[in-house]
C-alpha positions, 0 to 999 in steps of 0.5 A: 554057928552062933558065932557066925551069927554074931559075926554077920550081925557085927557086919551089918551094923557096921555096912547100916553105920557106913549107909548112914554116913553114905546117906548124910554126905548124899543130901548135899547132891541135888539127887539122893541115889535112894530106891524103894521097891514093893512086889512079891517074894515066893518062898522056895523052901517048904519050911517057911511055907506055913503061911503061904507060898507068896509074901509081901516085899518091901525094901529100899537101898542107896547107892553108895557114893565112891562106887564100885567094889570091882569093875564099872558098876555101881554099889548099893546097901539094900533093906528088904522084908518079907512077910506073910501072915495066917491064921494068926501065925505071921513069918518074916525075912530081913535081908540087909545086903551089899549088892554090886550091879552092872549095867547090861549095856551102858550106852543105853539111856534105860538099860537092863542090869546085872548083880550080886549081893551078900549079907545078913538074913533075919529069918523068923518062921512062924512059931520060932525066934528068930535067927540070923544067917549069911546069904546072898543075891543074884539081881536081874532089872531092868530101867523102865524110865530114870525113875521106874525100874522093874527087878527080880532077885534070886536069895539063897541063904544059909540054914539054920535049924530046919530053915533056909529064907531061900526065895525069888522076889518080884519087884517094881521100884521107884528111884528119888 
């Protein structure tokens, strides 16, 4: 498992190298296709639970220029973190994901949207290092305006030791 491990963290560097390139060549555009979310994330496994059920979620991403992987939807490279302190036992996840979206139905100025995502998982329970772990996301959002959107994810994680960072996440964002 180790060597997975490896292997995620090898793919996540290289998808944060190709955001950052992604990134520079934006800031030539007049938009820069960069979100930030805040919300909540609830932790569905009773292992991460020591510090709470409901934890802080913060993320950004930016939309990848040249598009999509499949299909006409759009590409993003995302940062999200989770944590919840206790008792002075504080627990994270740190999920860096491609995600793939697609809108519900494109002939709406603000439209609901779809997708999925996968990449790396940084889970750290309280009391434990941390470990890295292959997950995945199912997307559901909804644009309120061109700048507003709200978002639910779904993770699902791999485990490692007793711990799976399997979680539904709650989010308001604003696009720049």
């Amino acid at each position: 498992m180790k060597g997975l491990s490896r292997l995620v963290a090898l793919c996540a560097l290289a998808l944060t190298i190709l955001a950052i390139q992604q990134a520079q060549a934006q800031f030539d555009y007049p938009t820069t296709d960069v979100s930030m979310r805040l919300g909540a994330n609830v932790v569905n496994r009773a292992s991460m639970r020591t510090v709470g059920d409901v934890w802080l979620a913060v993320g950004a991403d930016v939309k990848l220029r040249g598009g999509s992987l499949i299909g006409e939807g759009e590409l993003f490279l995302g940062v999200d973190y989770y944590t919840r302190s206790s008792k002075g036992q504080t627990s994270s996840i740190t999920a860096i994901t491609l995600t793939q979206v697609f809108s519900i139905d494109p002939s709406e100025k603000f439209k609901g949207y779809i997708g999925a995502g996968a990449g790396a998982y940084v889970l750290k329970p309280a009391g434990v290092s941390a470990k890295t772990v292959f997950g995945g996301k199912f997307v559901l959002g909804y644009d309120i305006n061109e700048k507003l959107f709200v978002e639910v994810n779904y993770h699902l994680t791999g485990k490692e030791l007793n711990f799976r960072g399997d979680s539904t996440t709650f989010l308001v964002g604003y696009r720049f």
